[in-house]
N, C-alpha and C positions, 0 to 999 in steps of 0.2 A: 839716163839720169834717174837714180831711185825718188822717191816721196820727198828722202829728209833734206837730198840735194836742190830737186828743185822747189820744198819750201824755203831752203836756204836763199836762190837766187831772186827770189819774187820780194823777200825781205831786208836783201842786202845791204841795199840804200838806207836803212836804219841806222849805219855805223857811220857816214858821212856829217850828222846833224848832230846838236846837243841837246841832251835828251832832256831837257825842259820846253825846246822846241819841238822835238820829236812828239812829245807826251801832247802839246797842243792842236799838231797836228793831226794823231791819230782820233781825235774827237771829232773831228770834221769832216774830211776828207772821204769821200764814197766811192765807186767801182764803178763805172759804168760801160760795155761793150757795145762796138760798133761796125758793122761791115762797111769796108773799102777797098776797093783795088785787091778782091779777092781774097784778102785775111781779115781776120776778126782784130778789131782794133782796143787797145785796154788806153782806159781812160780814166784819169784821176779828177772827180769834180770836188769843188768845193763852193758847196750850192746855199744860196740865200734864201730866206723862207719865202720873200718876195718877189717874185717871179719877174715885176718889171726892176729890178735891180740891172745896172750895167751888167754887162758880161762879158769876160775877157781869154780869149784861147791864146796860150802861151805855150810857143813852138820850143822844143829845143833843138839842138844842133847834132852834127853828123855823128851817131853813134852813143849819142846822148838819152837819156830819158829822162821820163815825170821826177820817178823819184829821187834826182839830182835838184830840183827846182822848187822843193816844197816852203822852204825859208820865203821866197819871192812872192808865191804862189799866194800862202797867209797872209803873208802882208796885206796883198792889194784884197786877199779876202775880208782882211780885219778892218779894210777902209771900206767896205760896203757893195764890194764888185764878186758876181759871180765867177770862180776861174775854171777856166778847164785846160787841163794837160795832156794834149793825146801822147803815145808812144805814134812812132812811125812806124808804116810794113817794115819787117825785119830787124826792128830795134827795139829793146827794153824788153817789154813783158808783152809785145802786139807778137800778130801772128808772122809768118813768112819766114824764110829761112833766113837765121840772122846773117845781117852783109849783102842781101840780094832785093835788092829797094834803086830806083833811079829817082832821080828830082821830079820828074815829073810824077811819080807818085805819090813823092811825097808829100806836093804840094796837090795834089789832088787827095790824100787824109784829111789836107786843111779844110779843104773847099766841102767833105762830105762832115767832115765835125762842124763847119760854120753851118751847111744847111740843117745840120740836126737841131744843133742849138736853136734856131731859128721855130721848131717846131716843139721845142720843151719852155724854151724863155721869151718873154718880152722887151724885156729893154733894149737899150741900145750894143749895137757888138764892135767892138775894138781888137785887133790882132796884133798881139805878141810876139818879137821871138829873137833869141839870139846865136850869135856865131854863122852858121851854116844855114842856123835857123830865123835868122834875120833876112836874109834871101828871100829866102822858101815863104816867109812872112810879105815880103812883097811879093812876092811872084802869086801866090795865094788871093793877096787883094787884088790883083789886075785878075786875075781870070773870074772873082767876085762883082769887080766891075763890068767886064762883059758880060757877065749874065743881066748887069742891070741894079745888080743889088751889093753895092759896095758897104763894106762897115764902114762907120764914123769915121776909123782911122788907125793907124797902124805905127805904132813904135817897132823899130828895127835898133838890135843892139847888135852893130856889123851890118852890111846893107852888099852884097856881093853877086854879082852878073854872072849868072851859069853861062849865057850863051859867048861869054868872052874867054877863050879858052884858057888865059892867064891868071882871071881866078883859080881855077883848077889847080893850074900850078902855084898857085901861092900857099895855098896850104901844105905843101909836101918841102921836102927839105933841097926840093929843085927853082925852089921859087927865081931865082937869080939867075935861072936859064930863061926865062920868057922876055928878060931882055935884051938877048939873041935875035936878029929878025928873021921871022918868018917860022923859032923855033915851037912857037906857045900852035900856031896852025899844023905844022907837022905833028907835033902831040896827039890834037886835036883828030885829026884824019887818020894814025894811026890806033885811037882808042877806040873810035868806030867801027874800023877793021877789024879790030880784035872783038871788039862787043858781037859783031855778025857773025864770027867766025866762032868762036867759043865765049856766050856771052854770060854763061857763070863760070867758067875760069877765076879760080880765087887766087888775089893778092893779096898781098901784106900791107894793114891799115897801118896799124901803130908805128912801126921804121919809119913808113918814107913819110911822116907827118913829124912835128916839131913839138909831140905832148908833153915833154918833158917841160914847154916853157907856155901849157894851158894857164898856171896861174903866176900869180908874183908868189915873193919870200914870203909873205901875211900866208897863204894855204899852204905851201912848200913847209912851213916850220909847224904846223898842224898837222902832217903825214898827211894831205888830201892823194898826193902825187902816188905812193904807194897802194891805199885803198883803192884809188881807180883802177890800177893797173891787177890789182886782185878780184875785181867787180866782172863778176860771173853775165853777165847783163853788159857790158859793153864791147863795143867790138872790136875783133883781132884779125878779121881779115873783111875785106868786102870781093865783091864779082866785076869782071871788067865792064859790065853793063852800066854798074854804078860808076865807075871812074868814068867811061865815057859820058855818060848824064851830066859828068860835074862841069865838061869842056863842052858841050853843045846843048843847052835846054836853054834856049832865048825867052820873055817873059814874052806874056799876049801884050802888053801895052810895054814898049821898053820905056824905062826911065826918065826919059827925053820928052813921051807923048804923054806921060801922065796929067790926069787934070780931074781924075774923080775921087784921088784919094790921099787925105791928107798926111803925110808921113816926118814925122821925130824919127833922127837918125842919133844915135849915139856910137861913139867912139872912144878907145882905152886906150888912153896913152901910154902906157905901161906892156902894153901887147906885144911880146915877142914872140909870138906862135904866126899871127898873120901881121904883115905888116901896116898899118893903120893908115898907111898911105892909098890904101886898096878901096877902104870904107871911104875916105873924103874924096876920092875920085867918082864914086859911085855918085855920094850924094851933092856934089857938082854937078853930076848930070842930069840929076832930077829935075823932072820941072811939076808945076804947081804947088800949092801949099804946104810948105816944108820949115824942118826945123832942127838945127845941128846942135849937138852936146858935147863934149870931151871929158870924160872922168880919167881919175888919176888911179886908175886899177889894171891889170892885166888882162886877157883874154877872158877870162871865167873867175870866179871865185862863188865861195860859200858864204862870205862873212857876212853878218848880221849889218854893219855899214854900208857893204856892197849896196844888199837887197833895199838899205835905207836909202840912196842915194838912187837906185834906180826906180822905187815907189815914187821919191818926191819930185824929178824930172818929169816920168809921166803923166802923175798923176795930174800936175803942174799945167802939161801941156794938153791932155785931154781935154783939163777941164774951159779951155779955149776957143775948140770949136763947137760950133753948133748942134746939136743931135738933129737939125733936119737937113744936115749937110750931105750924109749917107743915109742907107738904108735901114730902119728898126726890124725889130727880129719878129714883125707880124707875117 
């Protein structure tokens, strides 16, 4: 890749936003890098001059990046919360080879940007995150909670079970084989196999997934569905390490035994990428302090009402619990 390409790809995400948003953004929003799980991690802060200001780390999803999420990001920036957007190993503008990342790393980025923040800010911390990365946002809190130091609480938009091999399969266009018995296990026991045996073996991300129905008609008639799919920065194959990650990484506290962290689950009724039946099953099985949503959007979007609708849910519900419920970022 020469200079003018990969300044093209670091910038790309530029075309995705409208550029009265874009122009507010770029006043704000800072760089900051981070070692994790062996690559250097690129991080998009947008930092408050007050240090004990909330702060909130906002996960995106499988193959997704920061600069997909900036609309969201300001929002809750413009409401008075610290944000931070990490990339994950192997995705966006972080280091690793793109496609070759398992869950369990990824949600160890979470765990090494919640302890950074910890040692740059005060206030209270909150975690973010949707689609794949709503998971990864729970699974993140539990391994926080084990350490002892769980945030205040965690909004999940999508709430999805690595360790149940059906998740896996519901994001690919096999989804409707898992309910086959015994077929979502065999998967399962075959991706390990393969992970051991040749475990960067690349396959094909974009086919066997359902992107074409990432958002509703509202982004489709915008062109989002094209630019993605020209977006130098997302990805086109991953390794069979990561597909088998996606069928066996169980959380340290499963669903069930939760009780240190409080979690808003949100779910899109409009979602024909994953079926939303995935999400209200997950968070039926949550237990402790919990709380369900249903918007009338698709799997992801850009739009300015999205981001409005998922600020004032949050925001809504954060400001509910207690700040000496989790842990401050002393």
């Amino acid at each position: 890749m020469n200079m003018n390409q990969a300044r093209h790809s670091q910038t790309y995400w530029h075309c995705y936003h409208d550029p009265a948003l874009l122009a507010r953004v770029l006043t704000v929003v800072q760089t900051r890098h981070l070692q994790s799980t062996g690559v250097e991690l690129h991080i998009d802060l947008y930092q408050q001059q007050d240090k004990a200001a909330p702060v909130l780390i906002l996960n995106h999803g499988g193959g997704g990046y920061g600069g997909l999420f900036v609309g969201l990001a300001l929002a809750f920036y413009e409401q008075g919360y610290t944000v931070i957007v990490p990339d994950q190993k192997g995705q966006g503008r972080s280091g690793g080879a793109m496609g070759d990342f398992t869950v369990a790393e990824a949600v160890q980025n979470i765990v090494d940007v919640a302890n950074w923040a910890r040692t740059e800010f005060s206030g209270p911390l909150y975690l973010c995150g949707g689609s794949i990365g709503g998971g990864l946002t729970y699974a993140a809190a539990a391994v926080l909670a084990k350490q002892g130091r769980p945030p205040v609480a965690a909004v999940c938009l999508n709430l999805y079970d690595f360790g149940d091999p059906v998740t896996g399969l519901a994001f690919t266009r096999f989804a409707g084989l898992a309910k086959l018995p015994g077929l979502a296990r065999m998967c399962k026991a075959m991706g390990s196999l393969l992970a051991k045996i040749v475990p960067r073996m690349r396959l094909p991300y974009r086919p066997l997934a359902r992107f074409e129905n990432m958002v509703d008609e509202r982004d489709l008639a915008l062109g989002f569905y094209a630019r993605w799919q020209a977006d130098p920065l997302t990805l086109r194959t991953v390794t069979a390490r990561y597909f088998a990650s996606m069928l066996a990484t169980p959380f340290v506290i499963p669903l069930e035994a939760n009780t240190d962290v409080p979690v808003l689950v949100i779910n899109q009724k409009r979602d024909k990428m994953v079926n939303p039946q995935l999400t209200l099953d997950c968070y039926q099985r949550l237990a402790g302090n919990k709380s369900y949503a249903e918007i009338d959007w698709g799997h992801f979007s850009l739009q300015t009402e999205f981001n409005k609708e998922l600020l004032a849910l949050g925001q809504q519900w954060l400001s509910t619990i207690p700040l000496n419920h989790g842990s401050t970022l002393y």
